[in-house]
C-alpha positions, 0 to 999 in steps of 0.5 A: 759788282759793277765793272769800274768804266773809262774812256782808255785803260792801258796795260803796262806802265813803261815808256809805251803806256805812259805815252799813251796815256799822255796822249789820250789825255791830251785828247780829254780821254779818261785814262787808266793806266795799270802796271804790276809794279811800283815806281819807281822800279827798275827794268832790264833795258840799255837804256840809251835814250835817243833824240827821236824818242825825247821829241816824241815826248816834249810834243806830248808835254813830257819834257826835261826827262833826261834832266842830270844826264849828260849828252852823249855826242859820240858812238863808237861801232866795231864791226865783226871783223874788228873794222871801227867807226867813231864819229860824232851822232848827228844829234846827243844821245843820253843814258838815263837808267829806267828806273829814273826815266820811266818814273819820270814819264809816269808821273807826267802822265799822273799829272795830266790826269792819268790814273795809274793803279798797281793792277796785275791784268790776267784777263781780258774779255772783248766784248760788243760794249768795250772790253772787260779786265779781270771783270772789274774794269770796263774800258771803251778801248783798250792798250796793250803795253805790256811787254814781250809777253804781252797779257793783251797780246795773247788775248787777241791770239797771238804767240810770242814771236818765234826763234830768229825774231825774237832776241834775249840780252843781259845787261848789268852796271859797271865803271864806264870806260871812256865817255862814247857809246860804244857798240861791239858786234862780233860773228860769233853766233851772229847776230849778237853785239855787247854794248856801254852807253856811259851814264855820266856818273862814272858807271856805264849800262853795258851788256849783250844780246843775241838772235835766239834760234831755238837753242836756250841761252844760260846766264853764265853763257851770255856773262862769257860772251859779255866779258869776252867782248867786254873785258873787266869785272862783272857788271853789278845789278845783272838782269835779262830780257827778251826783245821781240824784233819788228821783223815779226809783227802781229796786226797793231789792233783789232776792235777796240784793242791796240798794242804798243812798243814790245807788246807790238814787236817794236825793237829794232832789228838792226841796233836792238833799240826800243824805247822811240818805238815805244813812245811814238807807238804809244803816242799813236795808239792813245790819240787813236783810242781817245777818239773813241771805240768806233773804227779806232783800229782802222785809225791806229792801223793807219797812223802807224803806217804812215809815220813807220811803215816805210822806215820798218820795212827798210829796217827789215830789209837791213836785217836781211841784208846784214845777216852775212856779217861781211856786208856790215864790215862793209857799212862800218867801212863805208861808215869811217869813209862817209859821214853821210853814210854814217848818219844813215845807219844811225838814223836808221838803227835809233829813229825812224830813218831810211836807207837812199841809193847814196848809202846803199853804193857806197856800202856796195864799193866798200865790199868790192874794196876788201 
């Protein structure tokens, strides 16, 4: 049987296949987009949806992805110590469940001519003439987008990230309790946080996550860690997850394979946020394949670079810096002190922003101080 052929074929469906996809079809790319499920489907996320992401999408002509869903204009961080900040983000949040807002994307690339196909990839051959999926379907370039256990991934050699980059959380439903965000670290087992990003409709995304670092987690211990910082019933429609952290990256491509969002190791390290990593890698990866196989990990190599390259490497060092929770005391006291500093640590933890000497002194006073 002759092998199917495309321009692009992205493995994984979610917010960083769907924008590759958009992407590539917006440079006149053919475009296959495979996932092992049906949409609408859930997937475990906080599914806190910053503005940096929605501006990705708008430019790729996915708009009104958050429609129905109320801005959420304030965030609430309660440092290990129990100090606190409450201001109002520099830009709205929303709190769109992934079952509806990756849907939403899907059929948008749909509509701009995307193919999707309920397709389980269990191989991939790189071959001189494009790569081969499961020996049906050729593509000239290929994305990975699968997820943190990446099929496409493990096909260009490399393993799962190891213990202290790689986290695990659990999220569930429950009624939300006020109308911020609201972000509770603690020391114990550090780094971890439980979160509740309010939807809007009276129910909150809440949940908790923590570094793994060798010793496996149970359900039971992560719902005692989730109900200790967040006291209440258990949360409904309980699932859990991996988050690669960007603090272990493999290379972007290789030959005519990309990858994108967590097949990429693309989650914060500071905050635990993925999805404008996952759009934005998608959207760069797609434009690059749809320009053909020739040099297109040079290109996707070089894109990413220069749009993320010094933003990662100063999310990197906020990792380092805050593995003693006492420097992030510090930054939540600098924080309530400094709006400036505030937007900073936001930027930084939820889009593509950098630390300045500004924030980095008044973190450091703000450690003398205590």
């Amino acid at each position: 049987m002759r092998a199917e052929l495309v321009d692009v074929a992205v493995v994984g469906a979610g917010p960083a296949g769907a924008a590759a996809a958009l992407a590539a079809r917006r440079a006149g790319a053919s475009v296959l987009l495979l996932d092992k499920a049906d949409f609408p489907r859930d997937k475990p996320c906080g599914d806190g949806i910053a503005a940096d992401a929605v501006d990705v999408l708008a430019e790729l002509g996915a708009t009104g992805v958050t429609d129905g869903y109320p801005a959420v204009t304030r965030l609430r961080l309660v440092a290990p110590g129990g100090d606190e900040v409450a201001r109002p983000l520099p830009r709205p949040a929303h709190t769109v469940p992934r079952r509806v807002f990756d849907e939403r994307l899907v059929r948008s690339a749909v509509a701009r001519g995307a193919e999707l196909r309920r397709h389980v990839v269990r191989q991939v051959e790189i071959r001189r003439d494009g790569v081969t999926l499961d020996g049906r379907i050729r593509a000239a370039v290929v994305i990975g987008a699968d997820g943190a256990g990446s099929v496409v991934r493990r096909a260009l050699g490399h393993p799962v990230n190891p213990g202290g980059h790689l986290a695990i959380a659990i999220r569930g439903y429950a009624p939300a309790v006020g109308a911020e965000q609201l972000i509770r670290t603690t020391s114990a087992r550090w780094p971890a946080y439980a979160w509740s990003f309010p939807i809007g409709d009276g129910s909150a995304n809440v949940g908790y996550g923590e570094t793994l670092r060798g010793t496996p987690l149970t359900k039971a211990y992560l719902l005692d860690r989730l109900a200790e910082l967040l006291p209440g019933g258990p949360p409904a429609g309980l699932r859990a997850h991996h988050l690669p952290l960007s603090t272990h990256r493999p290379p972007p491509a290789r030959g005519p394979v990309l990858l994108a969002g967590d097949a990429l190791s693309l989650i914060n390290p500071f905050t635990g946020e993925g999805i404008f990593y996952a759009v934005l890698s998608g959207a760069l990866a797609g434009a690059a394949a749809a320009a053909g196989p020739e040099r297109a990990a040079a290109r996707y190599t070089a894109a990413f670079r220069d749009r993320l390259g010094r933003h990662l490497r100063h999310s990197g060092l906020a990792a380092l810096l805050t593995r003693r929770p006492s420097v992030v005391d510090a930054a939540v006291r600098a924080a309530r002190r400094d709006g400036a500093v505030f937007h900073r640590m936001v930027d930084l933890g939820l889009g593509d922003g950098v630390f300045d000497l500004r924030t980095i002194g008044r973190i450091g006073v703000a450690m003398l101080r205590r």
